[in-house]
C-alpha positions in Angstrom: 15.1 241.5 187.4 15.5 242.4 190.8 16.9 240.4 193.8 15.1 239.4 196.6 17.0 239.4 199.7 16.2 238.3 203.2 16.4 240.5 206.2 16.2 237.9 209.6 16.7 240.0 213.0 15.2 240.3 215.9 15.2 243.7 216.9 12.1 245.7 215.3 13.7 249.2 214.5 17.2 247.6 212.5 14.7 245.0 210.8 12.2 248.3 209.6 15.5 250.8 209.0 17.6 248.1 206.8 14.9 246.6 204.8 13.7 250.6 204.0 17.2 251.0 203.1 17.7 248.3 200.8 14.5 248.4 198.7 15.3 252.2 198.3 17.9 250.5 196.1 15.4 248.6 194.0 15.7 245.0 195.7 12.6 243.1 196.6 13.1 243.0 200.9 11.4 239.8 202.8 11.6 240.1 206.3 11.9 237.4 209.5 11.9 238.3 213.2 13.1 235.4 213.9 14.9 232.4 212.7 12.3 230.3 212.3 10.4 232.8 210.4 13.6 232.8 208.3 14.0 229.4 208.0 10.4 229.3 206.4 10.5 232.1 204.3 13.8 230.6 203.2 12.2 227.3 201.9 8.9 229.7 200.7 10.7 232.8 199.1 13.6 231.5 197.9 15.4 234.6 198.8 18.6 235.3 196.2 20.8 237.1 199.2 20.1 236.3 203.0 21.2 238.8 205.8 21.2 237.4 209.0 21.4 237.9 212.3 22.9 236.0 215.3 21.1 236.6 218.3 17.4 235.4 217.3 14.9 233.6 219.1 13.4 230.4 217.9 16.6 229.2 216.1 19.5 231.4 215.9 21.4 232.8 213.0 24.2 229.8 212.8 21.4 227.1 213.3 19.9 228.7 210.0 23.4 229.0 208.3 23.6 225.2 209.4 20.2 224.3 208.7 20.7 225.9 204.7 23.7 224.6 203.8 23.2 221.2 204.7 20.0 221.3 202.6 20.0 223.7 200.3 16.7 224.7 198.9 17.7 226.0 195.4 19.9 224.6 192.9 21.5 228.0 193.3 24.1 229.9 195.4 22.2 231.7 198.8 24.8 233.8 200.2 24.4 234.4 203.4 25.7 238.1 204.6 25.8 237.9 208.8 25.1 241.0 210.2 25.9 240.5 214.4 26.7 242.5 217.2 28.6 239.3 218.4 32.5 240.3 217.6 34.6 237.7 219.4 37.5 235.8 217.0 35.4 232.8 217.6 31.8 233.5 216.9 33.6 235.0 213.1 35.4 231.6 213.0 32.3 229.9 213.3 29.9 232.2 210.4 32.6 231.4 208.2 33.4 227.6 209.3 29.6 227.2 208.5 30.1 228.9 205.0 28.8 232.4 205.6 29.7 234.4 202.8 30.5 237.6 204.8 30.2 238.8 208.7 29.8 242.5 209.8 29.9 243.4 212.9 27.3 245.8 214.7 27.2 248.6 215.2 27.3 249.0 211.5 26.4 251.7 208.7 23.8 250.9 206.5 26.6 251.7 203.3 28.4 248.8 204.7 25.3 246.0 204.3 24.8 247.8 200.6 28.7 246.8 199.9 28.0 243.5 201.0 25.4 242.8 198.8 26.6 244.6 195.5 29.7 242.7 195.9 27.0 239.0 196.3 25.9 240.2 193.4 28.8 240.2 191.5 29.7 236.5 192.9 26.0 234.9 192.1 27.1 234.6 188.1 30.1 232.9 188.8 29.0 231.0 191.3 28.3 227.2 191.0 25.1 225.3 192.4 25.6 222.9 195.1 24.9 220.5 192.3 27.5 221.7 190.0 29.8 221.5 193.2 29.3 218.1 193.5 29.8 216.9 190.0 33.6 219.2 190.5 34.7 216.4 193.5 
């Protein structure tokens, strides 16, 4: 079975380029040009990988982050792979304070997103559900 992974960003050319890219590779691609459009395809697709950028209109990549993992959708791990030409300390601090599970920086190679999400996929069967998670504490 493939993966389906969301693509959220806002500029047209790196949304048509990466999504190309990655279902070259055999994963089903959803796309969002912004965040709310990824916050509803979210909820809709139930995407199994997320890549998402910061700097969207609508809501913006950490108000999704925020907005999915304070109610997650599945009983399933989302990782969430931020792709963001924002680089200061603090802006990584905060992708990763909101439980991002990895934060390129942009200008990036397309190779680097693929690492990202063959090494999500090698997390998702060992990860727990955030109901599992609960029943740990």
């Amino acid at each position: 079975m493939s993966l389906k992974i969301l693509i959220a960003d806002d500029e047209p050319e790196i949304l048509e380029i990466t999504a190309k890219k990655i279902s070259e590779k055999g994963y089903i691609v959803v796309t969002a040009a912004d965040g709310e459009e990824a916050w509803q395809k979210i909820q809709n697709e139930s995407p199994d990988i997320i890549i998402l950028d910061l700097n969207m209109p609508q809501k913006n990549g950490f108000e999704v982050l925020q907005e999915l993992r304070e109610h997650p959708l599945e009983e399933k791990w989302q990782p969430v792979i931020i792709v963001s030409a924002r680089t200061e300390v603090d802006d990584v601090k905060k992708g990763l304070s909101l439980e991002a599970d990895h934060y390129i920086v942009k200008p990036c190679l397309i190779e680097d997103i693929l690492k990202a999400i063959r090494l999500m996929t090698s997390l998702i069967p060992q990860h727990k559900s955030p109901s599992e998670m609960k029943k740990d504490e």
